[in-house]
N, C-alpha and C positions, 0 to 999 in steps of 0.2 A: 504494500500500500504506500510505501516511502514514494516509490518510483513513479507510483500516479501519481500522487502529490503531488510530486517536482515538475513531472510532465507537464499540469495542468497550469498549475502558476507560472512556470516557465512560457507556456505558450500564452497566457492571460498579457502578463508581461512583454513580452516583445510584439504581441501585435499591439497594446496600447499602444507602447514606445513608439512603432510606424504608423500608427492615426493621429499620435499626436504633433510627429515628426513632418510628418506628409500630408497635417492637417485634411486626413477624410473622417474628422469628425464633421466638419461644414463639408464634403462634397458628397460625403457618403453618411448622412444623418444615423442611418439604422444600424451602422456598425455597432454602436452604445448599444442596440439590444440583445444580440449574442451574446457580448463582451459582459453585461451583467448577468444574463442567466451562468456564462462560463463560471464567474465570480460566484455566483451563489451555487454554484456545481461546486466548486473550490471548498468555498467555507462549509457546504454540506458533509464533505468529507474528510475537510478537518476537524469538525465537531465529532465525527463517528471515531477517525480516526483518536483524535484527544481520550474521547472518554468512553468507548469501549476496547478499541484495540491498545491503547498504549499505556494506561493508567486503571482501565477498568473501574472507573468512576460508578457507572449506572449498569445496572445487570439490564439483558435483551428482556423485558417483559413483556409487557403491552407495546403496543404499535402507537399508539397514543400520546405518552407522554413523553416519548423517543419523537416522536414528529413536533410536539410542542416545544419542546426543549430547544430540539433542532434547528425548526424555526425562527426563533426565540434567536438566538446564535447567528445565524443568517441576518435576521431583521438589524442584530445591534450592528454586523460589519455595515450591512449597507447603509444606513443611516451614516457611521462615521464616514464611507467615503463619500456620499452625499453633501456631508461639510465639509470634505475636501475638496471635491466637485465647487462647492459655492466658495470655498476659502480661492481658488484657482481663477475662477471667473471674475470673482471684485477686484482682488489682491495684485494679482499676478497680472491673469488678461487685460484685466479694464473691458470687461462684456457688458457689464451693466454695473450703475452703482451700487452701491450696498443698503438703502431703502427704496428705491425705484425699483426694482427688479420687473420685467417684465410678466405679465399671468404666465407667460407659456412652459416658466421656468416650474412654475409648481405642479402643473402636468406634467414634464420632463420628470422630475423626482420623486411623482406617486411612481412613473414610468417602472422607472429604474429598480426601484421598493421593489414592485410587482414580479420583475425579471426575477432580479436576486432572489427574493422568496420561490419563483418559479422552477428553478434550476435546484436552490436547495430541496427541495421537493422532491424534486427527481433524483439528486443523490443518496439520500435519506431513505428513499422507496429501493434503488440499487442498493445500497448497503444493506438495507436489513433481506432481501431476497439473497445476495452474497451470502451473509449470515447463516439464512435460512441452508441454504447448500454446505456450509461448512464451507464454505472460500476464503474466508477470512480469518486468519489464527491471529490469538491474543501475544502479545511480546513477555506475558507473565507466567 
């Protein structure tokens, strides 16, 4: 699980780096929504990973409070990169001031929420079916 890890951050990582490089977040808008389901595929599997395979925090019980949990986990990343998203735009870009901001912006970042939540969804559903097969060994 190390190795998907690193795969997926890795590739999260270098294509931000070329959108933001070669600027196709303005020519190519919808890159941002892969890019945060990837992110919340990411963070979905390092919550699995954190606290059942590496530390064995929460036993596999219910399906339920492993997905809230999960979620949970997902929601807090995305929110902070959300303020870093908006720290980037005022600070940095100069996209928009920092009380003006334009409505489209608060659509853009339920957007984003919604990805990220989406994607950890789906990692959370893969991991606990992995589980379920015995594909995943604990490190303990």
């Amino acid at each position: 699980m190390d190795k998907i890890l690193l795969a997926v951050i890795t590739a999260i990582l270098g294509t931000h780096g070329l959108a933001t490089v070669r600027n196709w977040y303005v020519t190519y808008p919808w890159i941002d929504n892969p890019l945060h389901v990837a992110g919340g595929i990411f963070i979905g599997l390092l919550f699995y990973y954190l606290f059942f395979v590496r530390h064995r925090v929460f036993a596999m019980t219910s399906f339920l409070p492993v997905i809230t949990l999960g979620l949970g986990f997902v929601a807090l990343f995305g929110v902070l990169w959300e303020f870093y998203e908006f720290f980037l735009d005022v600070w940095f870009f100069h996209a928009h001031p920092l009380l003006g901001e334009p409505g489209y912006i608060l659509f853009d970042t339920l957007k984003d929420l919604m990805n990220d939540l989406i994607g950890g969804f789906l990692a959370l559903i893969a991991c606990r079916y992995a589980a379920s097969r015995g594909a995943v060994q604990n490190k303990r």
